[in-house]
N, CA, C and O of each residue as an XYZ file, in Angstrom:
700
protein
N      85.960    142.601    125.205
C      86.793    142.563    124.020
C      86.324    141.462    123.073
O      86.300    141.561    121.846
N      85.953    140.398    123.793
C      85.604    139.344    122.786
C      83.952    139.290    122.394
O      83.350    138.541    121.625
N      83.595    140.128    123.040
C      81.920    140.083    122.746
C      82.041    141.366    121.364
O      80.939    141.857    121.117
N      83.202    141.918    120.496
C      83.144    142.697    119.394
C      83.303    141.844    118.180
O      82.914    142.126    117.046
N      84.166    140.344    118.713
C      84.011    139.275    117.170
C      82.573    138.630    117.198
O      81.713    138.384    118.044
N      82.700    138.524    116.231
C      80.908    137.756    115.763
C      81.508    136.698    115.186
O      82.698    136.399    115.093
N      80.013    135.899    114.615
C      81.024    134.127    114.778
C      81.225    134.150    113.006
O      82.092    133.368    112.614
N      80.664    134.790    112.148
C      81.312    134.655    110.626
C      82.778    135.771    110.639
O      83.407    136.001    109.607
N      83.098    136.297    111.822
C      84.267    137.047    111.625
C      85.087    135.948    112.315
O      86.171    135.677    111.799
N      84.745    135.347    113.307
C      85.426    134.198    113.679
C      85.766    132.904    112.850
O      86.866    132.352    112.835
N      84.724    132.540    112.211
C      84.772    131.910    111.304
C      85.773    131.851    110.068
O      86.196    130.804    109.577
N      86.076    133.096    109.654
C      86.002    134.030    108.507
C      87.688    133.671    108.870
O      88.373    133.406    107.882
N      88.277    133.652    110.022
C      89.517    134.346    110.885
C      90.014    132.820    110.709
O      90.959    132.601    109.951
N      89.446    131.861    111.338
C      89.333    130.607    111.492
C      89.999    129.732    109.901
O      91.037    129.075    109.818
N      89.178    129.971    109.006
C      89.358    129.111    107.984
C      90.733    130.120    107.213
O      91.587    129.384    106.719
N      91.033    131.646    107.058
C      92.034    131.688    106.805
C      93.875    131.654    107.364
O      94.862    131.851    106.655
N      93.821    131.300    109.013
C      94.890    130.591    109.490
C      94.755    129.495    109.276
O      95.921    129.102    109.289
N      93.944    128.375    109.006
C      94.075    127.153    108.739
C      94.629    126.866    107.071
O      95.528    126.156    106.622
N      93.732    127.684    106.495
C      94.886    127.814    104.850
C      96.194    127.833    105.029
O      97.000    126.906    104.941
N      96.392    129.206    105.343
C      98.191    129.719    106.190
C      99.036    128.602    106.364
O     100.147    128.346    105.900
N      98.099    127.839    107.314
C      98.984    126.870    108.018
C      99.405    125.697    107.372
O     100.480    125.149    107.614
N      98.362    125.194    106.340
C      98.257    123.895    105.381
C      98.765    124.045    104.081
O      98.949    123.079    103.340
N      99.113    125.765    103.618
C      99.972    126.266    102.403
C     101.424    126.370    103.180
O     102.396    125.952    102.550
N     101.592    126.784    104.217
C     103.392    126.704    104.630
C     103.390    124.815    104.599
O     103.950    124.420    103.577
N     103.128    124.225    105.061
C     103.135    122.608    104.960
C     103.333    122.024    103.496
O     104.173    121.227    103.079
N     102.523    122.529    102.995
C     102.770    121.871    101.770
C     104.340    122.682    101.243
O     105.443    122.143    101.326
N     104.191    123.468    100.939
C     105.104    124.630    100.357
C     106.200    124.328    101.283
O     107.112    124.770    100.583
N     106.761    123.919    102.299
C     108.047    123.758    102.919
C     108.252    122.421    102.285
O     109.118    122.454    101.411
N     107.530    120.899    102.537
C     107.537    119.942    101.839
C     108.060    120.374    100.296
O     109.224    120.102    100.002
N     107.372    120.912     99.514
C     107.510    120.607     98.301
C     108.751    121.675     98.071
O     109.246    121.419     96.973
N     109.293    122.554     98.576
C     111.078    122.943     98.356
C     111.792    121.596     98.743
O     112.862    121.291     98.216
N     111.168    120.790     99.686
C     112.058    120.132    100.047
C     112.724    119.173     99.402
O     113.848    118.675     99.346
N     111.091    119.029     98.681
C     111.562    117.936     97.955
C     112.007    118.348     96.307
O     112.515    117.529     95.541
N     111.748    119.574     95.997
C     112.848    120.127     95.096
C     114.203    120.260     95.221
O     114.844    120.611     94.231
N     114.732    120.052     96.216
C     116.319    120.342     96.619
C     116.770    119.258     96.803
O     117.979    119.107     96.982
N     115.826    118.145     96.804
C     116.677    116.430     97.017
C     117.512    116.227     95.950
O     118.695    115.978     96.182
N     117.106    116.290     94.806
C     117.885    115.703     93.541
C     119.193    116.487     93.006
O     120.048    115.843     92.397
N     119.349    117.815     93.219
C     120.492    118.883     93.046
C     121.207    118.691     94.443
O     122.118    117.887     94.639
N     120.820    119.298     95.116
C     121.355    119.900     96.760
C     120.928    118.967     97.841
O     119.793    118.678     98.222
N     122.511    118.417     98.391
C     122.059    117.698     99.290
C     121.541    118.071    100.904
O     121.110    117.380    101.828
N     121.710    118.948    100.798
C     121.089    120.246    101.982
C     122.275    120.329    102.935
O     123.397    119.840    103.063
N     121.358    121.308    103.618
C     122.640    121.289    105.188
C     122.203    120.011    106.512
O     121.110    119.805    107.040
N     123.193    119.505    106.679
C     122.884    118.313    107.505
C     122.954    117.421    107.068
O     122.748    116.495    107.852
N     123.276    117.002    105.581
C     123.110    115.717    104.899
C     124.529    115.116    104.984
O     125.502    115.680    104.483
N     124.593    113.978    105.625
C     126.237    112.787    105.407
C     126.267    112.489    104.491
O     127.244    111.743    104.561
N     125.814    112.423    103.087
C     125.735    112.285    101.937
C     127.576    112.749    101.320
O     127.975    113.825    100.876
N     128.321    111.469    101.536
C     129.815    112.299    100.360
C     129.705    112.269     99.215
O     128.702    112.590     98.577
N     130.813    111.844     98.761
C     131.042    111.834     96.938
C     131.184    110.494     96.679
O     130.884    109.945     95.619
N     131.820    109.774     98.026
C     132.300    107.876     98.321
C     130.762    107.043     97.760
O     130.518    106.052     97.071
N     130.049    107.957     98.408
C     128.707    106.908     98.405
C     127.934    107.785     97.296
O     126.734    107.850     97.566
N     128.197    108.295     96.430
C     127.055    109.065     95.220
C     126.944    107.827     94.259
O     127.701    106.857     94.218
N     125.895    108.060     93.539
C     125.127    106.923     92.668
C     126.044    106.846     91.970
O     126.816    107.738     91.618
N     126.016    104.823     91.490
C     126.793    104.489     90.823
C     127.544    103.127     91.390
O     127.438    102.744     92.555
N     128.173    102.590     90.562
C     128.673    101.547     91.048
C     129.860    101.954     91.878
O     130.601    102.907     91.640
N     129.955    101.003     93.007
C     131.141    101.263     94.126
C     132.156     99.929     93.609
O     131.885     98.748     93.395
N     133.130    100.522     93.541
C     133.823     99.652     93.222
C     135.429     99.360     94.482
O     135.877    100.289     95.154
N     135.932     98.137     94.519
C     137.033     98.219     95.476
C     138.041     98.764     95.349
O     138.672     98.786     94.293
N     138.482     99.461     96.695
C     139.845    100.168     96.597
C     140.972     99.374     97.079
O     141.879    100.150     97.379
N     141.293     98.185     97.276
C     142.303     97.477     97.536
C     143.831     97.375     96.694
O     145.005     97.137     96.978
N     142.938     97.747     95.371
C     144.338     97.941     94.645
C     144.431     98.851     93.700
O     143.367     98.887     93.082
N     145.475     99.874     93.151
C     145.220    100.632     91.990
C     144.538    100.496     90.891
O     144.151    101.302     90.045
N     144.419     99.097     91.045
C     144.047     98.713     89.278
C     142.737     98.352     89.656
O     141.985     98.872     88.831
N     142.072     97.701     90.518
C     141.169     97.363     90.905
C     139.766     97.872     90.181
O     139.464     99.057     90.320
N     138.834     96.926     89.349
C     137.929     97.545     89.147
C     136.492     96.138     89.718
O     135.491     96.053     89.006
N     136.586     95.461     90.632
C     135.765     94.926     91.004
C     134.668     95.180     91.519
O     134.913     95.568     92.661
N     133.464     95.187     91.319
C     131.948     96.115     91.781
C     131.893     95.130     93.169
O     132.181     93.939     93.287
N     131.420     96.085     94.140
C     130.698     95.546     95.325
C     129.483     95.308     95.493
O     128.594     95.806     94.803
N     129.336     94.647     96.277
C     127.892     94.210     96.424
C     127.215     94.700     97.106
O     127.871     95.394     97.883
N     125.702     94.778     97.378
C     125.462     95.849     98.208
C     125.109     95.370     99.730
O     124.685     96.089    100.635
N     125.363     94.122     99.775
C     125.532     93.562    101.176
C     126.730     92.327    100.990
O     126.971     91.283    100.383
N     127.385     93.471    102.193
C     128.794     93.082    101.822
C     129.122     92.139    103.419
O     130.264     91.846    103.773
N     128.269     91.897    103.958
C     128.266     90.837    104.960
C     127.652     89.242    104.161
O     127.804     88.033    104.332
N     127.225     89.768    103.632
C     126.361     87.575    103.460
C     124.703     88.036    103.986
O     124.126     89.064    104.341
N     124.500     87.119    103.857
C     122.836     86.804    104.066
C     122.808     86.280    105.490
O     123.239     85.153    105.732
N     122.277     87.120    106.509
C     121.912     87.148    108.020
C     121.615     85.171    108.018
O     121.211     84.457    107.100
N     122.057     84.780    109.565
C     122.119     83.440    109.437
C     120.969     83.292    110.603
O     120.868     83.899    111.669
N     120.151     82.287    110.036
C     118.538     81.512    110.591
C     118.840     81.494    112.032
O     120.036     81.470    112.323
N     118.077     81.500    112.880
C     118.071     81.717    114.466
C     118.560     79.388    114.404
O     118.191     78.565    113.567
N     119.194     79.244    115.307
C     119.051     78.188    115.748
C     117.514     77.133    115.338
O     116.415     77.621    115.602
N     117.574     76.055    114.853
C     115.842     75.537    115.186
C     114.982     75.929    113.688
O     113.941     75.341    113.396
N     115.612     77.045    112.777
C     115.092     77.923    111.698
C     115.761     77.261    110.339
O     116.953     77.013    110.155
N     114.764     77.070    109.533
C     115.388     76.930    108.129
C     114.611     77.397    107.121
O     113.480     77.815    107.372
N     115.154     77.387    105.744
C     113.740     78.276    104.787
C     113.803     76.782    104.143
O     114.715     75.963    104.036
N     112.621     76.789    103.815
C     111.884     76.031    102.622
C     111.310     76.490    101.830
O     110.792     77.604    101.910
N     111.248     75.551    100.623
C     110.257     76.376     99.347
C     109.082     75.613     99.732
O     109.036     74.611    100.446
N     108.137     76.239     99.149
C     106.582     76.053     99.066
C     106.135     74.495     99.023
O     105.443     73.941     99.878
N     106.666     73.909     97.865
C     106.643     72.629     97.835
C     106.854     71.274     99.432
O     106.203     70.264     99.702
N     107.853     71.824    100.016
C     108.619     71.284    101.068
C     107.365     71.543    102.176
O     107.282     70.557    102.908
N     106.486     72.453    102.472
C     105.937     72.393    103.601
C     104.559     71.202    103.945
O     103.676     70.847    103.164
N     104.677     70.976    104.716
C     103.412     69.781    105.136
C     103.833     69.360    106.063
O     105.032     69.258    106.325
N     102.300     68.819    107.188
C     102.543     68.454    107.931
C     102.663     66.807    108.483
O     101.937     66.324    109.352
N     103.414     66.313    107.985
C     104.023     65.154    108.014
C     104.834     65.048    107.602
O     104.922     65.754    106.598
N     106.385     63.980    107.970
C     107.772     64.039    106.818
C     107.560     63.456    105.507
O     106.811     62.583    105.070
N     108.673     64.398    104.894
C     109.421     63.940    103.641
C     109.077     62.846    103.043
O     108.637     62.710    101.902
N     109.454     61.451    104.472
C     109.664     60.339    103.781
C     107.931     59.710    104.257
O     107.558     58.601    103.874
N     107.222     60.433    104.941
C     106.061     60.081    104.875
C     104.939     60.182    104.017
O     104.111     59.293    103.819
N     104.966     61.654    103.370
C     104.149     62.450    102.239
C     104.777     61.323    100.941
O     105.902     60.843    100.805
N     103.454     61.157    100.062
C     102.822     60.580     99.469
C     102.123     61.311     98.272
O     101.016     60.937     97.884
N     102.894     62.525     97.603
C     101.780     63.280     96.931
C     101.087     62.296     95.838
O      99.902     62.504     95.578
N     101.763     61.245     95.193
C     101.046     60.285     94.101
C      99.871     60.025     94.773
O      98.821     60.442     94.283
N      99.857     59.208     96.152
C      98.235     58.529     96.330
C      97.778     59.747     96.810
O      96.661     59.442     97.227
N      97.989     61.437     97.108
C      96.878     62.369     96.727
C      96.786     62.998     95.591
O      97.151     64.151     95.822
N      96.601     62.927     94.869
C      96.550     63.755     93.786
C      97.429     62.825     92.296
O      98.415     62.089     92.296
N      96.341     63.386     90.949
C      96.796     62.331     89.531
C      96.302     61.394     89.436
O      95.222     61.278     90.014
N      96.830     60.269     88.674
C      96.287     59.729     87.636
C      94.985     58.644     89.196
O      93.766     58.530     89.324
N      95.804     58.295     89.736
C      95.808     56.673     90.310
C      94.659     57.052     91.293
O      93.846     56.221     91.697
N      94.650     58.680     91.733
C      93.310     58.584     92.731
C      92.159     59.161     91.768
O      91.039     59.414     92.212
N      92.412     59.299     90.789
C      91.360     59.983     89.910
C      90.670     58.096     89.353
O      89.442     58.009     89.363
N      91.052     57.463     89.149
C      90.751     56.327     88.544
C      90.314     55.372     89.808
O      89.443     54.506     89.730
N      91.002     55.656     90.874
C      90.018     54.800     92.118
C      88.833     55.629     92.078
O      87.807     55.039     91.738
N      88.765     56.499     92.268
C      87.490     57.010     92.844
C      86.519     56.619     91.401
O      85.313     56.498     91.615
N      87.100     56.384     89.677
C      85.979     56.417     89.142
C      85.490     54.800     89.678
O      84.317     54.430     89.745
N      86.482     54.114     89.967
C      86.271     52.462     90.515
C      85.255     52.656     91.033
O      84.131     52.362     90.624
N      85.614     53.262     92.155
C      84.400     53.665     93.236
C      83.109     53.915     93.188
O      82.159     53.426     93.799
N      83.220     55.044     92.088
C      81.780     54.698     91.184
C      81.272     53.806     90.539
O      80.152     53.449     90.906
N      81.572     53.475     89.966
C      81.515     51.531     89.625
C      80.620     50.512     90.464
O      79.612     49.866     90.179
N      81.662     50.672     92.007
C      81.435     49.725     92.862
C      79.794     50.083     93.515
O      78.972     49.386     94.110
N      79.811     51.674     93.019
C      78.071     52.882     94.120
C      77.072     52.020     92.960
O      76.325     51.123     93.350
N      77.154     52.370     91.654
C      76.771     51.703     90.729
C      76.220     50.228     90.651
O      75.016     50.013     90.515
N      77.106     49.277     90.737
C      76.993     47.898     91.211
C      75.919     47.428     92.211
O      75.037     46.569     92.208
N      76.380     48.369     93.075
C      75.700     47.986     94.776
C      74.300     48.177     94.224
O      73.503     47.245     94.328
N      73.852     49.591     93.506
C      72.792     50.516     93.705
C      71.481     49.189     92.979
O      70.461     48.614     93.360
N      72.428     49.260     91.668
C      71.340     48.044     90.715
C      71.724     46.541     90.659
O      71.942     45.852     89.663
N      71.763     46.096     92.378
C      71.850     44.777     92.760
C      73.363     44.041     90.735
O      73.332     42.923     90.219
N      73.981     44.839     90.449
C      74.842     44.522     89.708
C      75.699     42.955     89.709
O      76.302     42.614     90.726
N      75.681     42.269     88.750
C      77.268     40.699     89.295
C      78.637     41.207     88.527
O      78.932     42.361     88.216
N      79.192     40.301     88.370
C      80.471     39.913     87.721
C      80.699     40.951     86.124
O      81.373     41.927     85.794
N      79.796     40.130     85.546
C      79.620     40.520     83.921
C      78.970     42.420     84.065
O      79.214     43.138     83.096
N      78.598     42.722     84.651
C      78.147     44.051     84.926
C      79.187     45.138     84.969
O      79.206     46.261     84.465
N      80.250     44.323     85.895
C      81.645     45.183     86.490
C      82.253     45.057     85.090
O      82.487     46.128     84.529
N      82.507     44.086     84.523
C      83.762     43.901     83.624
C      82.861     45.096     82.374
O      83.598     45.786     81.670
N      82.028     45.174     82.282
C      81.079     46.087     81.003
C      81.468     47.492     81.543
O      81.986     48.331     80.806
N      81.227     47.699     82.736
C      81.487     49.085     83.304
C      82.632     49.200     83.138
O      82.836     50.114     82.340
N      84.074     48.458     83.690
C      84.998     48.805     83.577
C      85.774     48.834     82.189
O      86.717     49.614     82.052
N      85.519     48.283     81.519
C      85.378     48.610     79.488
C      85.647     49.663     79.642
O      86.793     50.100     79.535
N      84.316     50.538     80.026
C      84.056     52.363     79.712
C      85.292     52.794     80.528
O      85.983     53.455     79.751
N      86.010     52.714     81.972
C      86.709     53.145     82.498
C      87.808     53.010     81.683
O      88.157     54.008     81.052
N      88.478     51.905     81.552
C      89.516     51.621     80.474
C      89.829     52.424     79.680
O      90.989     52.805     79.521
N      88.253     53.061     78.653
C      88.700     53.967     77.531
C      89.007     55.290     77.867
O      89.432     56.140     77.084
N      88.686     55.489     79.526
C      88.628     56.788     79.585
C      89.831     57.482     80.277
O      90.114     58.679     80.299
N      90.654     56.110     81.003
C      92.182     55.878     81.348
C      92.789     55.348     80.317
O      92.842     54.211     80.784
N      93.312     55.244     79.248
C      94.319     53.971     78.282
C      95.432     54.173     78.945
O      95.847     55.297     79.226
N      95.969     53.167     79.228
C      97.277     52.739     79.028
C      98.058     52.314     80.178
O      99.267     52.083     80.152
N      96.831     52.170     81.802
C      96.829     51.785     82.283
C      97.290     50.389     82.539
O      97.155     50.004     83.701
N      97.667     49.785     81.913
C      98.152     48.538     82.213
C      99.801     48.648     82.283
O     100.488     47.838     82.907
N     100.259     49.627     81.644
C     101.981     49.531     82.060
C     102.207     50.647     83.048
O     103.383     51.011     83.034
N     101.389     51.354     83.965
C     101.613     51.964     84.836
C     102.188     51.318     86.094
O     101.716     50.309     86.620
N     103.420     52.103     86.591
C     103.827     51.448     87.740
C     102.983     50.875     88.984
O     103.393     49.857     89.542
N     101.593     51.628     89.510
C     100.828     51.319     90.375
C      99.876     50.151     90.173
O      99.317     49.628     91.137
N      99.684     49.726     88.881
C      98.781     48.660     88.481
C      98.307     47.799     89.519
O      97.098     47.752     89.744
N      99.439     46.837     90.441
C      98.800     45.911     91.449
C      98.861     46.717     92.467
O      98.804     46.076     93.517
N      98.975     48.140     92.666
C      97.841     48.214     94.107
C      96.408     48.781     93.538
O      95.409     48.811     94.257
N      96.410     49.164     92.368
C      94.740     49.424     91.800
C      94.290     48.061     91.730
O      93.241     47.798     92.319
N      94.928     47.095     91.079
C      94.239     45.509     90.931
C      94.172     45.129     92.538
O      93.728     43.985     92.437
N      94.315     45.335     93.828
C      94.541     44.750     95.078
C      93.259     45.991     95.482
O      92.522     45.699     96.424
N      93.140     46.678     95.116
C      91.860     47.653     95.450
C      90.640     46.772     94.997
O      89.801     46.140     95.640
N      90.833     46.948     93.756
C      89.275     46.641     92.719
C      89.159     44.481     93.962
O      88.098     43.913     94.218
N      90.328     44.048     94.292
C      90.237     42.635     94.607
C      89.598     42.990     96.293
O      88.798     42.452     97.059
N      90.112     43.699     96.302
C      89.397     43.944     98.158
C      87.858     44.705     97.800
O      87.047     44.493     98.702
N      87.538     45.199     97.127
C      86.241     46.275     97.173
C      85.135     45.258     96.487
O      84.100     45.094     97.134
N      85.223     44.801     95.662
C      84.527     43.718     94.722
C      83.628     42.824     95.834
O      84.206     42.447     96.853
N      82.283     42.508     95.638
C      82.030     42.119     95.742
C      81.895     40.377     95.669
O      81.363     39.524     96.379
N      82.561     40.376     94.604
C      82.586     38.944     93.852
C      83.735     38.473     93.722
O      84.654     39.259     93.954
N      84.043     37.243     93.368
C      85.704     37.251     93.261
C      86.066     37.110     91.867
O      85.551     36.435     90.975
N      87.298     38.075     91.868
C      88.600     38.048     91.010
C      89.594     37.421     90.755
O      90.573     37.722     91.437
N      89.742     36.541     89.918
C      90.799     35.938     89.629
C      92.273     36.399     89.332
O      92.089     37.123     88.353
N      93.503     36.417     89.563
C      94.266     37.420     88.943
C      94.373     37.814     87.790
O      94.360     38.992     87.433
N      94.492     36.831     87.086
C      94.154     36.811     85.558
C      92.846     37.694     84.644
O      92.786     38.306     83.577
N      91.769     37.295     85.911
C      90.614     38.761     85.106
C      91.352     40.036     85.998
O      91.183     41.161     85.528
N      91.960     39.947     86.945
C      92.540     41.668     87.108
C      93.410     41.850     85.994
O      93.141     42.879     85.374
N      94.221     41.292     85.602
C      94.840     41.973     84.967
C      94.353     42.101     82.943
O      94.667     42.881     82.045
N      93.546     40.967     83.027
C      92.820     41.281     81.846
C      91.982     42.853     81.608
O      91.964     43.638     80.661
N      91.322     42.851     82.972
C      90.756     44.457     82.924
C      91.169     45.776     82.284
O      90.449     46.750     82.071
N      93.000     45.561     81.906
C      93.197     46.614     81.623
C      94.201     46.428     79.825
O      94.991     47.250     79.361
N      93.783     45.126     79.217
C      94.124     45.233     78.255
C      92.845     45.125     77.070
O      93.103     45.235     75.872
């Protein structure tokens, strides 16, 4: 019996039940989803209580107060759990983090120090060398001298220096 199909009749047989089968699929889907928006079908819990629209409370005749759509509260954090915003995360505390000495004005201006000091070292540099260099830094920070951090930048430039600083030339440096 089966030695009378040949394989393009098989073939032939083959690719049109697989159409059949992939046109009822689509075609049941797509009634289906024609009948969502009119007809709520058979089987649907769908009432008239819950149809689109604002729900409003029935507690009293007059009542026109809208509900919310979670009418419990906001699920409460497991024990041990809290949310934070973005800002809040790091790994060290609150009262430990330090974002000023990472980041802005005060580490942008040590490190140009720093260059200064690579500078100095490189061309056997003295005293009068630093105060010329730090001129240029000055103009390129102003106003550095009424900044709150001033004496721990002046207690930097006094520890890194090669030479000594008087307080008086630290704080001249920045007027």
């Amino acid at each position: 019996m089966l030695h009378g199909f040949s394989t393009s009749r098989f073939l032939t047989v083959l690719v049109l039940l697989g159409l059949l089968w992939y046109g009822g699929v689509l075609f049941f889907f797509y009634l289906k989803k024609k009948r969502r928006p009119s007809d709520p079908g058979i089987g649907s819990k769908r009432t008239d209580r819950f149809a689109d629209g604002p729900r409003y409370d029935q507690s009293g005749p007059d009542s026109k107060i809208p509900l919310a759509d979670d009418l419990m509260g906001k699920p409460k954090l497991p024990e041990g759990m809290s949310s934070v915003g973005m800002e809040e995360i790091g790994f060290v505390g609150v009262e430990e983090r330090d974002v000023e000495d990472q980041q802005g004005l005060v580490p942008d201006l040590l490190e140009e120090i720093k260059n200064v000091f690579l500078l100095l070292a490189k061309e056997d540099g003295n005293k009068r060398d630093f105060l010329e260099l730090m001129k240029a830094v000055k103009e390129v920070y102003p106003g550095m001298a009424s900044h709150p951090r001033i004496g721990r930048i002046n207690g930097f430039i006094a520890e890194h220096a090669a030479f000594h600083l008087s307080a008086e030339e630290l704080e001249n440096l920045w007027y």
